[in-house]
N, C-alpha and C positions, 0 to 999 in steps of 0.2 A: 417817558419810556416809549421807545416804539412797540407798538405793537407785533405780536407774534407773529411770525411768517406759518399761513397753512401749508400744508403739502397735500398739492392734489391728488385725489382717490389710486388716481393710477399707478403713479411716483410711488404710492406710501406700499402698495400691492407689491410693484416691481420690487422694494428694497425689504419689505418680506420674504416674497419668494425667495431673493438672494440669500437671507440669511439663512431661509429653510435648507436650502443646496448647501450651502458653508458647513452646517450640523449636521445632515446627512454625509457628506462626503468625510467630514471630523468621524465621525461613529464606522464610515465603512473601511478608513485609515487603521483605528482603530481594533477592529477585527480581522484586518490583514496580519496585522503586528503580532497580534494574539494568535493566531492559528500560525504565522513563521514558526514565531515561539515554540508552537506545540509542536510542530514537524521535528524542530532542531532536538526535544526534550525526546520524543520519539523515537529520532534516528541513533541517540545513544541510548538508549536502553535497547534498539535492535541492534547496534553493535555490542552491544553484553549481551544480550542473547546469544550469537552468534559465536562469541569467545567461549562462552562456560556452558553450550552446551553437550559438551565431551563430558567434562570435571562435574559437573551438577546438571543431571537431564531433567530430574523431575522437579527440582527446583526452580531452574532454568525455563521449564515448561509454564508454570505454575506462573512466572514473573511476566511471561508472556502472554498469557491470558487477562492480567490486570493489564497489561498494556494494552492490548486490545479495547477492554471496557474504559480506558481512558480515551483511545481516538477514538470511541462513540462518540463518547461525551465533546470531547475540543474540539476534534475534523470533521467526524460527521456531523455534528451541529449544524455546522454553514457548509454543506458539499460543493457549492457555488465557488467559494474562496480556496476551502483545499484545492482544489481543480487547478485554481488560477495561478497561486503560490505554488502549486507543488515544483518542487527542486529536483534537478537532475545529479548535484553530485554538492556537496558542501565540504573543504579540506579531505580531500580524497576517500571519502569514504562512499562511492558509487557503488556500492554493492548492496549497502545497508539501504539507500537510501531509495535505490530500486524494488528494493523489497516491498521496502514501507509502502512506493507509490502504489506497486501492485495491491497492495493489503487494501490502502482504503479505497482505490477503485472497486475493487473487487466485492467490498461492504457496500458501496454505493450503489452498485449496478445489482447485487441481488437484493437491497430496499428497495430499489425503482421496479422490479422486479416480484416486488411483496413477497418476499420468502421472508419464513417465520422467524424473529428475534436469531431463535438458540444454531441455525442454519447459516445466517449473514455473521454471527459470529464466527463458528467452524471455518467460515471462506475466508474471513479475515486472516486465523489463526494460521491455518494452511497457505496462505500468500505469503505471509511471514516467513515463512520455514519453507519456500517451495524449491529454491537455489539451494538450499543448505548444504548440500550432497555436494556443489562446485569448489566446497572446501578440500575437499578428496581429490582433485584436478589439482597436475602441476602445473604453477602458474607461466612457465612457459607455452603450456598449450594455450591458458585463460588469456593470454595478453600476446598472445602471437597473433599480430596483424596479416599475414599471410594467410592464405587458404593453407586449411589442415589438411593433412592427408588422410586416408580412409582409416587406418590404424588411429591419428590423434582425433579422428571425429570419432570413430568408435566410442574412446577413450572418455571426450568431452559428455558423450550421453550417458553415461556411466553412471552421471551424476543423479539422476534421477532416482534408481535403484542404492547407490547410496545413499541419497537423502530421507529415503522410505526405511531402509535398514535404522538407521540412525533415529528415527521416528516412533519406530516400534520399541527400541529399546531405552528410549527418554518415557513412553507408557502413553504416548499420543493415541487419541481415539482413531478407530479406522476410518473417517470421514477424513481427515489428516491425513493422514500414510496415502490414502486414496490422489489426494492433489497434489503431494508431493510426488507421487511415484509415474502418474497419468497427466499433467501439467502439459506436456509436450506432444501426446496421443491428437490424432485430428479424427474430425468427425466421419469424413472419408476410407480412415486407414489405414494413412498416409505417415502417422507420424511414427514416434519412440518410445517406450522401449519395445512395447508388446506389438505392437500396430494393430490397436483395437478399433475399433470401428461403432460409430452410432450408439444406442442404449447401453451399450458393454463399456463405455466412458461413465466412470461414476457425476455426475452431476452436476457437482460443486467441480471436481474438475475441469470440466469444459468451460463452467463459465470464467476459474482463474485461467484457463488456456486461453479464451478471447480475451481477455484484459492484457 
């Protein structure tokens, strides 16, 4: 029998290391797939939200609040990968799916932020729901590629004050009705509906308004 062939120290290191990279990169594969996953499982139940919150508000409400405690749990988990996966539109549903994005940015930037559990939840909740009111917009204004004119911009802001109407009467907490209604307020002014300015922007507000 011949004898064994050794593998020198360095060889045996390099096809280590290799393999360690191969299992790392299997595992970060892996958790990509897993957080798609949970976006796709996400962005339909925010499109049920979206549908039944007319017909069932506080039901409706209620199913989105465990949705929320779900993308703690799947998205914020790995905020790195939500980041990276996040989806700009999946089978036409660009509306849901921009919600969503906002939500869990919005969960993420007030954790990095160290705002307390029951607060980075509300902000989520409130990004979910913060367009809701663009349901009330005909979608000739919503999808008219042209400049609106001052009556259809009016119209377009609109949306804010119905989405806070519509908030109030599903029994949303006023932290909620606050982001939906102030979302678009700037720190200056400058923005809609009210043109509030500085500390008079409720909080959680501002920060879904920068996301």
């Amino acid at each position: 029998d011949e004898p064994a062939t050794e593998v020198a120290p360095e060889v045996a290191a390099m096809l280590a290391a290799k393999e360690a990279r191969g299992r790392r990169l299997a595992e970060h594969r892996r958790r990509i797939v897993a957080v798609e996953r949970a976006f796709v499982v996400a962005a339909h139940a925010a499109r049920d939200i979206s549908k039944n919150i007319y017909s069932q508000p506080e039901k409706t409400f209620a199913n989105a609040s465990t949705l929320i405690e779900q993308m703690v749990e799947s998205l914020l988990a790995a905020p790195e990968l939500a980041i990276q996966v996040m989806p700009d539109r999946i089978g036409g549903e660009e509306t849901y799916f921009h919600s969503l994005n906002v939500s869990v940015l919005a969960m993420t930037l007030a954790r990095e932020m160290s705002v307390p559990a029951e607060f980075v939840r509300l902000a989520g909740l409130g990004a979910l729901f913060h367009d809701i009111g663009l349901n009330e917009i005909p979608s000739r204004i919503l999808l008219n590629p042209a400049p609106l004119t001052r009556a259809e911009r009016d119209l377009r802001e609109m949306h804010c004050e119905y989405g806070a109407r519509i908030a109030r009467e599903a029994g949303m907490p006023v932290n909620i009705v606050n982001i939906i209604f102030q979302h678009h307020e700037l720190y200056d002014g400058g923005g809609y509906p009210r043109r509030l300015a500085g500390e008079s922007i409720d909080a959680l507000a501002r920060l879904v308004g920068v996301v």
